[in-house]
N, C-alpha and C positions, 0 to 999 in steps of 0.2 A: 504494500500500500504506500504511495507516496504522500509523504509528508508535507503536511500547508505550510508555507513558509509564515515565520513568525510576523512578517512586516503585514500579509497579508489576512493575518486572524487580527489585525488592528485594524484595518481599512475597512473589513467585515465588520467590525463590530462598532464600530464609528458611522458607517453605514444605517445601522439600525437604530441608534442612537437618534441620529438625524430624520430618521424616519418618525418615531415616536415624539421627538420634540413637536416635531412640525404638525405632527398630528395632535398633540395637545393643544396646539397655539390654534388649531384651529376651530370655530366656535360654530358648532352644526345645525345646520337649520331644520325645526321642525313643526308642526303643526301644532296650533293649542289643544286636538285632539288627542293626538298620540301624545303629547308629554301628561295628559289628564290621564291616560291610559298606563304610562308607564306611573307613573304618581300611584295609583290607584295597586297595581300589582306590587310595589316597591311597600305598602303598606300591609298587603297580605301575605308577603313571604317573606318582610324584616320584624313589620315593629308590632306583629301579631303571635310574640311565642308562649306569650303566657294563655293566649286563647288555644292555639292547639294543644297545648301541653295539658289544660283542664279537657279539650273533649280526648283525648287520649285516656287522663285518668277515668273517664267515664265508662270506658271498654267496649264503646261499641265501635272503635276499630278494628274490634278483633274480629277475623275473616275475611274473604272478599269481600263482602258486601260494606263490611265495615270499610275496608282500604276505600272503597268508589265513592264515601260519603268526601272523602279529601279534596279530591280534584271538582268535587260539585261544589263545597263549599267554599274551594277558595274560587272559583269561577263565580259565582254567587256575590261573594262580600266583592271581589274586582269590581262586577258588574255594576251594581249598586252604589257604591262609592265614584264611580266614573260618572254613571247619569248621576247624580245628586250635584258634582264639582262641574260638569257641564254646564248643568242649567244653571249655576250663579257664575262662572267665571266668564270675563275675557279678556283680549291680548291685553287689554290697560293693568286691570288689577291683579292678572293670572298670579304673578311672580310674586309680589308684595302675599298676599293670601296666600300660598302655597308654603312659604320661609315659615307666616306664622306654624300653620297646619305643621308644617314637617318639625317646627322646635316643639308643637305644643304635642303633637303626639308623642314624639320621643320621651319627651317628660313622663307622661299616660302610660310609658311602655312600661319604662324602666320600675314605674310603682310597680306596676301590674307585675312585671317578672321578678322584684325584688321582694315586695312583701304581701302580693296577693290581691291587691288592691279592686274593687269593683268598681267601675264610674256609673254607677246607678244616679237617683238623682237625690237621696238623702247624702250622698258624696259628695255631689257638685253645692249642695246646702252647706254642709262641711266647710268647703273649699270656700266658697264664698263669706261663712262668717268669723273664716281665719283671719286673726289678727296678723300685723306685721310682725310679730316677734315670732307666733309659732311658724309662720314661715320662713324665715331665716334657719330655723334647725333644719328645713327639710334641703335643705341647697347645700348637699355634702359635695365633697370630689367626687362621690360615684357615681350622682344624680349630673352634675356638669361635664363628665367623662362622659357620659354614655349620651347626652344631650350632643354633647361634641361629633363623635363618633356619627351616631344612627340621624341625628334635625339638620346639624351647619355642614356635613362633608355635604351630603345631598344638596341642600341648599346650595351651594355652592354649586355644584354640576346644574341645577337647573336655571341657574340665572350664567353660565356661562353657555348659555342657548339661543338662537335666534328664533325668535317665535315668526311664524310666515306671514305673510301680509296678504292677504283676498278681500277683493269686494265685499259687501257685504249683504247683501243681497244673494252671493255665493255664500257666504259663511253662515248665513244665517242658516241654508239650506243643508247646509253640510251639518251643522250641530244639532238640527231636528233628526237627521238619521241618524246622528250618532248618539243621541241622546235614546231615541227608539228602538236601537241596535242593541245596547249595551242593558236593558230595561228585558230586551226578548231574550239578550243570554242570560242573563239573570233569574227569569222564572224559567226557561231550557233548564237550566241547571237543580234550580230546586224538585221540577217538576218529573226531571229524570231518579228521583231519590225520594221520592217525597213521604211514601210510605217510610221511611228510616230518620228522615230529616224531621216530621211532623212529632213523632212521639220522643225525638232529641229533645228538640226546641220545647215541646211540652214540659217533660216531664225534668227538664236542666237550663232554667227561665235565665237563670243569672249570667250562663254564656254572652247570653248577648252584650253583658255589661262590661267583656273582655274585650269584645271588638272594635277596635281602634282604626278612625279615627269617630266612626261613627256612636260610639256608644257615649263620648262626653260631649258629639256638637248636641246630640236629641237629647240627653238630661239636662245637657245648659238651658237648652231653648223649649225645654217643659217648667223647670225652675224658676228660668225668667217669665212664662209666660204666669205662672202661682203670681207669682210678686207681686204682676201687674194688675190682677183681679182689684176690683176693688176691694176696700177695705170700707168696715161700720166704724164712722166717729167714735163709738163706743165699745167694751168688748159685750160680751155676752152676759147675763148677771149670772151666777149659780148662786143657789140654797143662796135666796132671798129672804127666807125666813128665819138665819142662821142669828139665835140668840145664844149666850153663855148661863149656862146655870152658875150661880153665886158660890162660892167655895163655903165649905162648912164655917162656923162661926169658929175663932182661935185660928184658923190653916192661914198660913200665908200664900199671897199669888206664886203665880205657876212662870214658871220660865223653862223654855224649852228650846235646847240646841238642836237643827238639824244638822248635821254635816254630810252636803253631795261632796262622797267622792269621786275620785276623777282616774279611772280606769285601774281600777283593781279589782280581778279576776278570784273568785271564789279557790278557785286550785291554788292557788299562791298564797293563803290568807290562814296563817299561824292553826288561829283557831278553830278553823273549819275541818282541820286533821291533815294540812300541808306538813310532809319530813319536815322539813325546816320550821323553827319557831321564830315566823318573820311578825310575829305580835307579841311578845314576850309580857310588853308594859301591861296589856289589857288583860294577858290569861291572867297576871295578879289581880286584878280589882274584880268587883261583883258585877259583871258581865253577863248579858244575855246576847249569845248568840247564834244568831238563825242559820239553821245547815245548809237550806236548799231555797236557793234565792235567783229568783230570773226576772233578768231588765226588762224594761217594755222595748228598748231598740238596740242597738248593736253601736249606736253616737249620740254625742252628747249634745247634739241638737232636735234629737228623737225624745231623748230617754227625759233629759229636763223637765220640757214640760208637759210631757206623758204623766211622772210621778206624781206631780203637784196639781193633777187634773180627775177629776170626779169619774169620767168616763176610762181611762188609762187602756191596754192594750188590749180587755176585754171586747170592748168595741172602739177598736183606731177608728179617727178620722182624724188629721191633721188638722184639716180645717177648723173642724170645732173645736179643739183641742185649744189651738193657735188666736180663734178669736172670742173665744172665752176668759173670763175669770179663774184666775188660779186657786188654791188651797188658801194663800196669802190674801188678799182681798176677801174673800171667806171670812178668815180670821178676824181681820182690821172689822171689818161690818160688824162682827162679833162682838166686841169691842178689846180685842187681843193686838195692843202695836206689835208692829213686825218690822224686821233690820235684816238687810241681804247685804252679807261683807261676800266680797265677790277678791279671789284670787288666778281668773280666768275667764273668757272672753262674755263675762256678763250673763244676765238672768234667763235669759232666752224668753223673754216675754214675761215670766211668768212675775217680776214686782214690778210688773209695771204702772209706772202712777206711787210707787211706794216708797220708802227709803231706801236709797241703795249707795251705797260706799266700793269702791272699787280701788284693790290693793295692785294693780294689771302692772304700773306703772313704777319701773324701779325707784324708790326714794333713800333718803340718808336711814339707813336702821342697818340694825346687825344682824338680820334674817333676808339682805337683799344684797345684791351684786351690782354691776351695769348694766345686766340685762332681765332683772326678774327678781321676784322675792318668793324665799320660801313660805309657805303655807302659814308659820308660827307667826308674821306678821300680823295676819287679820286678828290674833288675840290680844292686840294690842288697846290698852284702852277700854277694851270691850267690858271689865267686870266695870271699870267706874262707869261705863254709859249704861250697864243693868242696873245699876245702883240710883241711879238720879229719877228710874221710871218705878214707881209702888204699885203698879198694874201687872197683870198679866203680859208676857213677852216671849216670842217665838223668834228668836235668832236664824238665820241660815249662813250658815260658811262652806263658801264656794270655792273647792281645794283646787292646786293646780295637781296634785298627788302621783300619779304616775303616768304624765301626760310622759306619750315619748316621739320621735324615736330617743332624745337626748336625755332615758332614764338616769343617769348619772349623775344632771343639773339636779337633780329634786333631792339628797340627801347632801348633808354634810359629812367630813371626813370622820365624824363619830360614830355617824353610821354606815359607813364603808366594813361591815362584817366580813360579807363573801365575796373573795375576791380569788382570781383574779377578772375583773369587771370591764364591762362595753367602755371606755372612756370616748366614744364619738357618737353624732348622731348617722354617721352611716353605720350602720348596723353590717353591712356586706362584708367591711374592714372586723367583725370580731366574730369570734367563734359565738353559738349557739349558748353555750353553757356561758360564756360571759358577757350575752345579754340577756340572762335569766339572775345570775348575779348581781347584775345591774339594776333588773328589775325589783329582786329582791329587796337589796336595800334601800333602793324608794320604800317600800311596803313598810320597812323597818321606820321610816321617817315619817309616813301615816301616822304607826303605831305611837312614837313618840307624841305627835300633834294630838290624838286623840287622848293620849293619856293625861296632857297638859290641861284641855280643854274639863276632861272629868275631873281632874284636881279642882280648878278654878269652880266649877259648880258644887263639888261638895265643898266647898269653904264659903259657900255663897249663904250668911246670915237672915238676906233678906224675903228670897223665895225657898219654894220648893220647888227642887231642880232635875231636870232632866236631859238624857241626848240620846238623839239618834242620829248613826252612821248608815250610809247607804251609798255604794257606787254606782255611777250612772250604767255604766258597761262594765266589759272585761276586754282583753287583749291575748291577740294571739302570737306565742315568743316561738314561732318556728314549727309548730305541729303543722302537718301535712304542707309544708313550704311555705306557711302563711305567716306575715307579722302585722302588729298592730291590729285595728279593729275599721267597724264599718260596712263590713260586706253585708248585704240587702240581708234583711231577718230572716227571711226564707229559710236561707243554706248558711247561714252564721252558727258555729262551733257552738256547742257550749263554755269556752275559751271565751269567749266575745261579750255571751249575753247570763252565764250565772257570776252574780256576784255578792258581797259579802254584807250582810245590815248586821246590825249589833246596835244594842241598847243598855242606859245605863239609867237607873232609875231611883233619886235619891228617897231615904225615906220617908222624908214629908211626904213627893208624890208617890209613893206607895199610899202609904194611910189615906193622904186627901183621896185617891181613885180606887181605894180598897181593894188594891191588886194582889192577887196570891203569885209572887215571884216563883214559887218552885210551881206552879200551874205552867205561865208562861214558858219557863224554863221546857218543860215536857211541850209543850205547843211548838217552843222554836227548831222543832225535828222533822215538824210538818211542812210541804212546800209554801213558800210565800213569793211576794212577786211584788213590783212595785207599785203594781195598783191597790197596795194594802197602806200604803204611807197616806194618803190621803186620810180616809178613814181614823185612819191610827192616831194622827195626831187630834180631828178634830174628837174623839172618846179620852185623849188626855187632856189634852184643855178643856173638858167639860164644855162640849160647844153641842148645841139643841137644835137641829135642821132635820128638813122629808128627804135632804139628801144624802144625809147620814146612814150607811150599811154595815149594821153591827157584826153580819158574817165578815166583814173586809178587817175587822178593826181586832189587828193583832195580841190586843189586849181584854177586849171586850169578855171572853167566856170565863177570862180569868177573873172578875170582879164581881164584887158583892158592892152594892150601892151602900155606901156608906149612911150609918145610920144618922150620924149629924148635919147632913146635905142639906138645905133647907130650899123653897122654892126660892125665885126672884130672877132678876136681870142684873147681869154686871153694869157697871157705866162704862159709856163710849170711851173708847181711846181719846179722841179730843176734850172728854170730862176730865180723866185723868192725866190731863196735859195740861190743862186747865186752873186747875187744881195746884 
């Protein structure tokens, strides 16, 4: 074999060199149809793997029949996604629109592939009533890496394009059939499968909330269109007729702590029979706590003001939910003041119109940072301002508690137990086992805040005190590849939606409500759910309404009506303010 001379394997490959330059330099022209086409497949075979990868776990790929759902399906989402960008784009805003699309789904992807994410549209509510600071934790390296990668290299390729230039009178006709074309492969494809694709899509609703790019522009634009509904000058009144029966003669007013927690999972939670003892502070005090506890949502724009709602997830309606009166309002009507100390993006409706104090905002104290304060902030103050009211009083503290991905932010270096811990909010950068560490000792700085808060009530001279704990959701730390929380209630883990209530009950309001604690106790083994908080509080505050359900009221079978109860009405809030 004769040998290429060396000078000439340089010319050869300088050659080609020069080929590929020239061919990059050059900017290829092509139709707004076809790059809407190529757009559209570039989305079902990149930035959709968390969607195949869930209908995969579903197993009905297995067999042929299974394999033939693939190529229909992804023919299918192409099709569908092209006529939809069709009929809004042209050569003007093609490019500007397509950069967003390509950065905003890459984002969508990498949730969806990193922590399981669904873009339903209680998601896109989520998203929207994130504040700036918890968005700043979610903009890891991994989330701008993969942004990089999968949104801007694209991006980049499609504005180095020459989009074509036709009449328009041609183009117009040309995007009618291609909009027509792409609509008829579209049901072709489901229609060749349909028998396998109709009982997918039935009986596995949440799929759809994988597919990218289409599944967060439809929950945006059902979201946005909720908003725009009108709204009533007023909200809804409930228990109208909501009077407080008078405290026995001698008992002192009632004061009662709610405290929503903020994503802590029943499995994690010391005293529920969690290995680890991530509540140490509470298994010592005289605790009641409930084993078997399910959210009304999977987020904490669900769960809020679901609990604080008469109707709760027995019968959802967001609606009414949303433009009704809460538990709070209730109360005040009562004549019971009420105080929402908020450590997290606010009341979700439900004080509305009432006092609220909002801790969101880092200040000079030694429970905060630059960018946030820990939870032990909103105790601040708070006994001298129970002190100043001689009425009845219903507090709520609104924890930030194990908001994540950035579980690490929420404990101090005291409570750093188990380690070795997530220290990032990219979660991709640490093992499994050290963001469940991580999570932990949040749980540990719960437990801390909760046991401050029971100190503080039983030193409280003035009332008789009480608190109840309740987390809005739960979170998922990597069971079946899922993190964090959210996913439509449907197919939400039990990870997500049981979580942890516990109650502390001092002895005044024992006596004043003539509660048999070791009843209780045996009752908290029974399932409960948060449409029992309602109920619950108004049977501890002694509060008299038709919309009072004594089955709801966790406390109710445990009490004997105290014999020195006597009839009458408390006075208003504004009496006792008065006064």
């Amino acid at each position: 074999m004769t040998a290429i001379p060396h000078e000439n394997v340089l010319r050869w490959l300088a050659g080609i060199g020069r080929r590929i330059a020239t061919s990059l330099g050059k900017r290829p022209n092509i139709a707004l149809e076809s790059l809407i086409l190529l757009v559209s497949a570039y989305f079902v075979a990149v930035t959709n793997t968390a969607f195949w990868k869930a209908l995969s776990a579903t197993g009905v790929l297995e067999g042929s029949r299974g394999l033939a759902l693939v190529p229909s399906l992804a023919v299918a989402i192409m099709g569908f996604h092209a006529a939809v960008l069709a009929a809004f784009l042209n050569r003007w805003i093609a490019k500007p629109a397509l950069t967003i699309l390509m950065v905003l789904t890459a984002a969508v992807a990498f949730f969806a592939d990193s922590y399981g994410v669904h873009m339903d549209q209680s998601m896109i509510r989520n998203m929207l009533k994130t504040d700036a600071s918890e968005a700043a934790e979610l903009f890891t390296p991994g989330l701008l890496g993969y942004v990089f990668l999968f949104g801007i290299i694209p991006t980049i390729a499609i504005w180095r394009t020459r989009l074509i230039v036709v009449p328009w009178r041609r183009a117009a006709f040309r995007r009618i059939i291609f909009i027509m074309s792409m609509l008829a492969l579209t049901l072709t494809a489901v229609l060749a499968n349909f028998n396998d694709l109709s009982p997918l899509m039935r009986n596995h609703k949440a799929l759809r909330y994988l597919i990218a790019p289409g599944n967060y522009i439809i929950s945006t634009a059902r979201e946005i269109e909720r908003q725009r509904r009108p709204k009533k000058n007023a909200l809804h009144v409930v228990a109208p007729d909501a009077a407080q029966v008078a405290h026995a003669p001698g008992s002192k007013p009632h004061l009662l702590v709610i405290v929503v927690g903020e994503t802590v999972r029943a499995k994690n939670w010391g005293l529920s029979g969690y290995a680890r003892q991530t509540t140490p502070q509470l298994a010592s005090l005289d605790v009641i706590n409930f084993q078997d506890v399910t959210a009304c949502g999977s987020n904490t724009e669900v769960s809020v003001p679901c609990m604080f709602s008469p109707f709760g997830r027995r019968s959802y309606d967001q609606d009414r939910i949303t433009s009704s009166e809460s538990l709070l309002h209730v109360l005040e009507r009562a004549g019971v003041r009420t105080l929402w100390r908020d450590n997290q993006t606010g009341c979700k409706g439900v004080c509305d119109g009432l006092a609220f104090e909002s801790y969101r905002e880092p200040r000079k104290d030694d429970h905060c940072d630059s960018q946030a304060c820990r939870d032990a902030v909103m105790l601040d103050g708070l006994h001298d301002a129970i002190d100043d009211n001689r009425g009845d009083v219903v507090v709520v503290l609104h924890q930030l508690g194990n908001h994540g991905p950035s579980y690490f932010k929420r404990y101090a270096d005291q409570f750093r137990r188990f380690v070795p811990d997530c220290r990032s909010a990219d979660l991709g950068s640490c093992s499994r086992q050290e963001i469940i560490n991580a999570y932990d000792n949040a749980v540990l700085s719960t437990d801390d805040f909760l046991a401050q808060t029971i100190r503080m009530l039983a030193e409280d001279t003035s009332h008789d005190t009480a608190m109840i704990y309740i987390s809005d959701h739960g979170e998922s730390l990597g069971e079946a590849n899922v993190y964090l929380h959210g996913l439509p209630y449907a197919i939400a883990p039990d990870t997500q939606i049981k979580v942890p209530l516990t109650a502390w009950l001092s002895e005044g309001m024992v006596e004043s409500n003539g509660i048999d604690v070791s009843c209780v106790k045996a009752r908290s083994r029974k399932p409960a759910s948060h449409d029992n908080l309602f109920h619950s509080v108004l049977g501890l505050m002694q509060i008299q309404t038709s919309a009072y359900e004594r089955g709801q009221d966790l406390f109710a079978d445990c009490q004997r009506p105290p014999s020195t109860v006597r009839a009458g009405i408390a006075p208003s809030a504004k009496q006792r303010l008065a006064d």
